[in-house]
N, C-alpha and C positions, 0 to 999 in steps of 0.2 A: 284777858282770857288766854289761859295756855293751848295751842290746837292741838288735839287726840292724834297719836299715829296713829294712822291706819294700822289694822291687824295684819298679818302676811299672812296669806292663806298656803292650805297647804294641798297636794293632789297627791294620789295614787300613782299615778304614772307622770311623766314630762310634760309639762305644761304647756304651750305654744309660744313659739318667738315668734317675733316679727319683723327683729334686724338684725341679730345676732344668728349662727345657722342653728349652733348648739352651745348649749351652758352646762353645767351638772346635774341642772332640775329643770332645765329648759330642751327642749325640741323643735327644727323647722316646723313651723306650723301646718306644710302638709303632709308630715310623717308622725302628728298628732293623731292620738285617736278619738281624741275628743273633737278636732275636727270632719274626723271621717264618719263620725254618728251626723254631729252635722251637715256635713254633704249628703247622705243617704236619707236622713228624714227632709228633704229641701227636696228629694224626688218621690216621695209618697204623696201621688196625688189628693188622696183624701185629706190630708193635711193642710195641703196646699189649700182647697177647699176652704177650711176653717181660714186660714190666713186672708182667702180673699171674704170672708165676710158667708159666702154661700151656705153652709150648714152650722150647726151649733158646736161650739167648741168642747173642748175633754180637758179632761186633766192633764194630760200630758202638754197641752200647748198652756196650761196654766204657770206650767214652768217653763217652757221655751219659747213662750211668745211667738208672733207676727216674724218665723224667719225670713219669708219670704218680704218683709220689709228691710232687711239690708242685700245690697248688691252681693251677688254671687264672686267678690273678688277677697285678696287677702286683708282690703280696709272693710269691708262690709261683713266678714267673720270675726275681726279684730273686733271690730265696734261692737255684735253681737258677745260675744264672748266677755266682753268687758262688761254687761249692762245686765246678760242671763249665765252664760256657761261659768261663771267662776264661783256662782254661789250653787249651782247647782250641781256641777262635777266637783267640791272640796270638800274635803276629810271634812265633817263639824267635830272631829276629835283631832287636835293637833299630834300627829304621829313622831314630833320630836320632840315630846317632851315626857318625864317622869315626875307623876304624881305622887305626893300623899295626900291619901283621903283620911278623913278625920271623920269622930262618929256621924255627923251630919248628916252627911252625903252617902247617897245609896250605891252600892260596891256595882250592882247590877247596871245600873249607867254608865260603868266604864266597860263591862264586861262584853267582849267581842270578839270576834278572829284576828284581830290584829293587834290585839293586846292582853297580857297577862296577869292576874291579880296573884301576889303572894305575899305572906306574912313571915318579917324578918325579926328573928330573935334580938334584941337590942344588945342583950350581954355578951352574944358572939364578937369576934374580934373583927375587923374588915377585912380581912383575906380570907378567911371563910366563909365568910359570905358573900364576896366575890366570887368564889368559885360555885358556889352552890346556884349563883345566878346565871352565870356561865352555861351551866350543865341544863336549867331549867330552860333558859334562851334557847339555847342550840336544840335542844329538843323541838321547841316548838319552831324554829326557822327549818329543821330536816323536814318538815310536817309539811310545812308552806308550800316547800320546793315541790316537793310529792305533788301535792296539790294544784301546783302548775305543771307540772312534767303531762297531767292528764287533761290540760286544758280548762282547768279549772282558777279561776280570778282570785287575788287574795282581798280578803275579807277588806271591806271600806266601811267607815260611817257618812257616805256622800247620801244627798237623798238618791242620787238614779246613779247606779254601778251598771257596770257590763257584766252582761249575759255568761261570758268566758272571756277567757284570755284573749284579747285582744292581735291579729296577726296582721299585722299593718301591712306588708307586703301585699301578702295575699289580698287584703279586701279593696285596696290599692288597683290590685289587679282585675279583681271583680269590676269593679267600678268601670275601669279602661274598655273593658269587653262589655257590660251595662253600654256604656255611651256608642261602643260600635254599631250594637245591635240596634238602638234605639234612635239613632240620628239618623234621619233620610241623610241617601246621595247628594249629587246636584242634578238627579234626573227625578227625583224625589219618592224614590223608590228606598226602601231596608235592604240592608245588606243581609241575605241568608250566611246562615250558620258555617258553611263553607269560606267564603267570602271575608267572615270576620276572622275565621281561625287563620286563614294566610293572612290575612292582613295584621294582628297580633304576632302570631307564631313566627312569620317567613317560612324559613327552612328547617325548623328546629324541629318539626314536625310532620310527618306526613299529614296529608294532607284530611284523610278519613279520620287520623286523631284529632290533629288539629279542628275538626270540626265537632268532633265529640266533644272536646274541653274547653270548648267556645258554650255550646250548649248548656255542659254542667254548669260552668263557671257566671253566668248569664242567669241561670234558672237560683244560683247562690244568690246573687246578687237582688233578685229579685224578692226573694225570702225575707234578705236581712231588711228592704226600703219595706214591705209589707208588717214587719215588727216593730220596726221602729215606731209605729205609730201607738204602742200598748207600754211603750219607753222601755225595747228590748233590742240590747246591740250588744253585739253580733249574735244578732242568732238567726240560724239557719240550719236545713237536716239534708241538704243532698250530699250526698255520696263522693267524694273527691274518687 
């Protein structure tokens, strides 16, 4: 018996490494976004809940499973991501390839934000139709951009997309200020709002902003682990 290759799946954005730092379709794995949904629904307590067994499960852990059954390191998201996140964050439409559909097959199954349906004259020569594909392309890629210049995602056939465009710094940064606020001391006391923002910020900031943007950045953070639970990332409405 001859063994099937596996198919290679495809993603919307960089994929996660886990020994290489970057590849062309690859990303460290903690500057993954698909990791950093991860990390934030691992701190939705309700979640967490269902994982331990406590309350009834949803749909959305239908698809991501028991995370709190792998360790919170980069082999215990690796392993995770291998078994849940690559069938659930990949294109089910391969974005590098060019179809022809045949009467058979329903146009509206391909039809999507991320891809174009059009009908080519056959008697035309090939440089004319090259260019007419050109002009139709570019069209729809100046669209795209637009569409991300406003924080808005391009179109996926993944079952669970992100909410917006994804800004891995920043929720990066969220998270950072998330674990300041939210880690007792070693006197086992929280750090106030002040407290975290010099301890993030240092000098960059006085001291009354620094506390303001601890605050906002904190109250983000908190938004985005509360959505995550309805399989909505990033989303969040306070106010930068």
């Amino acid at each position: 018996m001859t063994a099937t290759t596996p198919t290679r799946k495809h993603f919307l954005y960089k994929h996660p490494l886990f020994k290489a730092k970057r590849t062309r379709q690859g990303i460290w794995y903690e500057n993954s976004p698909y990791y950093l949904w991860w990390r934030y629904l691992r701190l939705n307590n309700i979640y967490e809940q269902m994982c331990l067994g406590n309350i009834p499960t949803d749909e959305v852990y239908n698809f991501f499973g028991n995370i709190h059954a792998y360790e919170d390191t980069k082999e215990g998201f690796s392993k995770w991501f291998r078994e849940y996140g690559e069938n659930i964050f990949c294109e089910l439409k391969n974005p590098n390839t060019v179809v022809e559909l045949d009467e058979s097959e329903s146009v509206d199954s391909w039809r999507d934000g991320g891809r174009i349906i059009v009908s080519i004259p056959t008697q035309q020569n090939t440089e004319w139709v090259m260019k007419q594909l050109n002009r139709i392309v570019s069209k729809h890629r100046d669209a795209a951009e637009k569409r991300k210049g406003k924080g808005k995602p391009p179109s996926s056939s993944a079952q669970f997309t992100f909410h917006k465009e994804p800004d891995v710094p920043a929720l990066k940064r969220y998270l950072a200020i998330y674990d300041l606020k939210n880690t007792a001391k070693d006197d086992g006391k929280l750090r106030t709002y002040a407290q975290v923002g010099k301890n993030f910020f240092g000098n960059r900031l006085d001291l009354e902003s620094a506390k303001a943007m601890a605050f906002r950045m904190n109250k983000s953070a908190i938004q985005i682990i509360e959505n995550t639970l309805y399989g909505e990332f990033p989303k969040f409405s306070v106010r930068k």
